[in-house]
C-alpha positions in Angstrom: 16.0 9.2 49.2 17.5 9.4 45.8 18.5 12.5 44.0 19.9 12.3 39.7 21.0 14.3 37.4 21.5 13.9 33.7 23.3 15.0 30.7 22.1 14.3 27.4 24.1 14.9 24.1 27.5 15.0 25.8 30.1 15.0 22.9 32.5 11.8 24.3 32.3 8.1 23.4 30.3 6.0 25.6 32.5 3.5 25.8 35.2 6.2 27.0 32.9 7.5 29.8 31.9 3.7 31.2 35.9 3.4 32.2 36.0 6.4 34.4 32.4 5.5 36.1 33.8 2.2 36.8 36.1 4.1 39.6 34.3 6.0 41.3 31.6 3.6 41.5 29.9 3.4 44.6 32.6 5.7 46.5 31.1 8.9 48.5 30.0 11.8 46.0 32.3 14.8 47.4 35.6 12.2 47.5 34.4 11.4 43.8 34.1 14.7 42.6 37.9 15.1 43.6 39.0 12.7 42.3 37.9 13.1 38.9 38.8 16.9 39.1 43.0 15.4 38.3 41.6 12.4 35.9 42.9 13.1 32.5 40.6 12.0 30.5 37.6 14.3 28.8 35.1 11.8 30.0 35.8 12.5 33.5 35.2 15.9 33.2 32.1 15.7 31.9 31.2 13.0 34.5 32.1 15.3 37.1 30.3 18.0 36.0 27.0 15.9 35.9 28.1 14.6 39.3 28.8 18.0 40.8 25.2 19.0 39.2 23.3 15.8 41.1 25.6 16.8 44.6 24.1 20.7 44.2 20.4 19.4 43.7 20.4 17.3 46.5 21.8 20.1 48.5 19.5 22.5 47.1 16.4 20.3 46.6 16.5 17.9 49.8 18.7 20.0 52.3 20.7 17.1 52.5 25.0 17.2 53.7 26.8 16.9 50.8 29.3 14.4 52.7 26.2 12.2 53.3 26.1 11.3 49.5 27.1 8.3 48.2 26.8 7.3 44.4 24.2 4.8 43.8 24.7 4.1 40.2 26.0 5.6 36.9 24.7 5.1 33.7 25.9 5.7 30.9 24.0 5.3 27.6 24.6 5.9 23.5 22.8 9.1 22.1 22.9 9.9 18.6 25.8 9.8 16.0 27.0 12.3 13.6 28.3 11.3 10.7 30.9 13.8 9.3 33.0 12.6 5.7 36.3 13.6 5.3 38.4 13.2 2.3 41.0 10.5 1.1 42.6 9.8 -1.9 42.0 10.2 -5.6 38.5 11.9 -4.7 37.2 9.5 -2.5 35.5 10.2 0.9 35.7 8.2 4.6 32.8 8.4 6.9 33.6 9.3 10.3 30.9 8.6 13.3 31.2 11.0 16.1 29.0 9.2 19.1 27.2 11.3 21.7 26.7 10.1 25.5 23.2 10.1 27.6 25.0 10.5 31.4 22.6 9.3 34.4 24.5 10.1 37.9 21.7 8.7 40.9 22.7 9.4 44.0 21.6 8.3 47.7 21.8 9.3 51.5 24.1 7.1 53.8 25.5 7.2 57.2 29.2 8.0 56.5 31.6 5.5 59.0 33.8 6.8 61.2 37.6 6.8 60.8 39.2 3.3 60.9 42.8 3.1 61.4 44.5 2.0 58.2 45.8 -1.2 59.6 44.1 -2.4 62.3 46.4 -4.2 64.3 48.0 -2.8 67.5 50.8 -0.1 68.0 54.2 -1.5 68.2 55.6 -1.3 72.1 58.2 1.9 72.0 61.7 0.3 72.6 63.2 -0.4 75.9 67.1 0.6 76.3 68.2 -1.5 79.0 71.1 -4.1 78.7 70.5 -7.4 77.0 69.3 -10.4 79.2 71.4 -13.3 79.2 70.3 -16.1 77.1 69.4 -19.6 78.7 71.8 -22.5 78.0 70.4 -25.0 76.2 69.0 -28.5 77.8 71.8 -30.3 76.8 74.3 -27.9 78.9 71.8 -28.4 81.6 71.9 -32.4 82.0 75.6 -32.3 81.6 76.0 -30.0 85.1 75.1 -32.2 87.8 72.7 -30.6 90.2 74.4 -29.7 93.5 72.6 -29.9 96.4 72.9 -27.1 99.0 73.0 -27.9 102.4 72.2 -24.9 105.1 75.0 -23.4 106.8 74.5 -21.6 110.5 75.6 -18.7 111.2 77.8 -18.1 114.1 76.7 -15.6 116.9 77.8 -11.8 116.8 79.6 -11.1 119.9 82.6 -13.9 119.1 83.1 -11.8 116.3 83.6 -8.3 118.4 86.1 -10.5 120.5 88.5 -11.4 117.6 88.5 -7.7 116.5 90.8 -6.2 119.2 93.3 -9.4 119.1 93.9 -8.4 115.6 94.8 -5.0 116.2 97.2 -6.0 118.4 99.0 -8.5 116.1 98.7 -5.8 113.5 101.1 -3.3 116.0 103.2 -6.0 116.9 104.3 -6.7 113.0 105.0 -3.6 112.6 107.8 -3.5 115.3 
């Protein structure tokens, strides 16, 4: 479904007007309309207001959302010039041409995307506060070390170790002396 609006016999220069459509182009209707409310430029207020007119008829009209706008297209054609004289020197006379605009705003329905993270990529891991690992030597270091081979020790029972205990005591008292 499409909804318009036009203005006819808009005092700004066509040409001025077709650089401000340019922007917004395409773009959702509401995000538009904010946007050309802080545009400088006196085409953009008059492209809003044909805009915010086209938004209000589809609301009004259609009982459509007004976030489920998007602009379709924007034209923006020549209407009539005035020709106006004003004066120069030694009695002559310039002609100035003061052009008019035809504004066109068409807008359509659309299914508005949901929010999509700005980047895309994946959070960064929070950081760890533990002591730095060791680095690995190199391969060089490595070769240079012969490999030792370990060879397996046994282990000597428990009791000969509770008999040596008390002899050491007593060699212990008998330093002392």
């Amino acid at each position: 479904m499409e909804v318009r609006a036009v203005a006819k016999y808009v005092r700004v220069q066509p040409r001025k007007v077709r650089l401000v459509a340019a922007e917004v182009k395409g773009s959702p209707a509401v995000m538009s309309a904010h946007k050309l409310a802080y545009h400088p430029s006196k085409g953009a207020k008059m492209l809003r207001k044909v805009l915010v007119s086209a938004i209000a008829n589809a609301v009004e009209n259609n009982r459509v959302s007004p976030e489920s706008l998007r602009i379709a297209r924007i034209s923006i054609d020549e209407g009539p010039r005035m020709k106006r004289i004003t004066q120069r020197s030694m009695g002559r006379a310039n002609r100035i041409i003061k052009k008019t605009s035809h504004i066109t705003v068409v807008l359509e329905d659309y299914e508005p995307m949901g929010e999509v993270k700005p980047h895309g990529t994946k959070a960064k891991p929070r950081p760890k506060f533990e002591a730095p690992k060791a680095k690995k030597a190199s391969k060089k270091a490595e070769e240079a070390v012969a490999p030792v081979e370990e060879t397996p020790v046994e282990e000597t029972p428990v009791d000969s170790a509770t008999e040596e205990a008390p002899a050491t005591t007593e060699a212990a008292e008998e330093n002392k002396d």
